[in-house]
N, C-alpha and C positions, 0 to 999 in steps of 0.2 A: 431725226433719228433718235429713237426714243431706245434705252440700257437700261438693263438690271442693274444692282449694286455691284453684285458680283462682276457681271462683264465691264462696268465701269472701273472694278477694280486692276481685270487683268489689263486693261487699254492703257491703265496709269502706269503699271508697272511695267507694262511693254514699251514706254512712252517713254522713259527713265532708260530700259537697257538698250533701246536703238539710238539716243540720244547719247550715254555712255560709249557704246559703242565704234560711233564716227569719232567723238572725241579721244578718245584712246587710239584709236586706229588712225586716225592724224597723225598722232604724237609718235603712235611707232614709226609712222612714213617720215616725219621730221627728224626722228633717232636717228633713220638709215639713209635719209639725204645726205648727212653729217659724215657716219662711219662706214657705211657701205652704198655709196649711192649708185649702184650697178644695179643695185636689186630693184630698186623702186620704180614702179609700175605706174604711168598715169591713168589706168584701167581702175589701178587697185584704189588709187586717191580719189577718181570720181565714184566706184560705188561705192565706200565705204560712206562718203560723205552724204551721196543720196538716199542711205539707208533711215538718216534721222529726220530726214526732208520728208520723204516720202510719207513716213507715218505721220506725223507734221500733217502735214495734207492730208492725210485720211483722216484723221480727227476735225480737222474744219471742216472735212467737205458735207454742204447741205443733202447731197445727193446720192442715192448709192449706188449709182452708179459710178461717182468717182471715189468713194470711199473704197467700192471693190478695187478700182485702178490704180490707188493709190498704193492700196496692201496690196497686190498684185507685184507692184513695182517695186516694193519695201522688201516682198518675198523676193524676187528677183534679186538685189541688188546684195541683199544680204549673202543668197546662194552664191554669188559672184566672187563677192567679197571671201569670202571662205574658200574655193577654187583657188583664186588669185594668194591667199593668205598660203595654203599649202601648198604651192609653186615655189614658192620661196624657198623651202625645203629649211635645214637646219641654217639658225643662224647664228656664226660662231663668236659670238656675244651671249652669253649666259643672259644677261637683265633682258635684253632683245627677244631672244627664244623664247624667254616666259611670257611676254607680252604677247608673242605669235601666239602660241598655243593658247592662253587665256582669250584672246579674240576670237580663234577656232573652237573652243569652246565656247563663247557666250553666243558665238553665230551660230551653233547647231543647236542651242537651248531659243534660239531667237524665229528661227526655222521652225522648229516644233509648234510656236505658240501662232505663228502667223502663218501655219500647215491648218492648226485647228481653225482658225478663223475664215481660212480661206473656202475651207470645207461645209462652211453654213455661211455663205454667204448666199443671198437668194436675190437677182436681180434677172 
């Protein structure tokens, strides 16, 4: 599977915020194991975690057909992930809230760029 510079550059940088992503979104499921463990969702801990897998995988795959399956699945999991993030509703932890809503934001910036990719995918 042969890229532009350009698409090579958005893959990197997409490759960095779903990777950011799982790892922050762990860390706030591990905040709220601690101080509010009611809220935590084994839904919320496997997508978020498959969000950085997934792309993961579309970047190795030889094929594109799994490279579509993979972003597919990244899209998926992300959307999930985001769902599940606003269920949660306010979290009355000020440091915690922030980290909600900064995940809700980086998943609808993350949504956007693997909407455009998904949209020229041709298999």
């Amino acid at each position: 599977m042969s890229r532009s510079k350009n698409e090579y550059s958005i893959m990197k940088d997409l490759e960095v915020k779903t990777y950011n992503f799982a790892v922050q979104g762990i860390g706030l499921i591990k905040s709220l194991e601690k101080e509010f463990p009611e809220l935590v969702n084994n839904d919320l801990k496997q997508s978020m975690g498959s969000v950085s897998i997934n792309f993961i995988d579309a970047l190795n795959a030889q094929e594109n057909e799994d490279f579509a399956k993979n972003i597919k699945a990244c899209y998926a999991n992300t959307q999930k992930s985001a769902e599940l993030l606003h269920s949660l509703g306010v979290i009355e932890n000020k440091t915690l809230e922030e980290q909600r809503l900064l995940l809700i934001n980086d998943s609808k910036n993350m949504i956007d760029k693997l909407d455009s990719i998904i949209s020229k995918l041709i298999y």
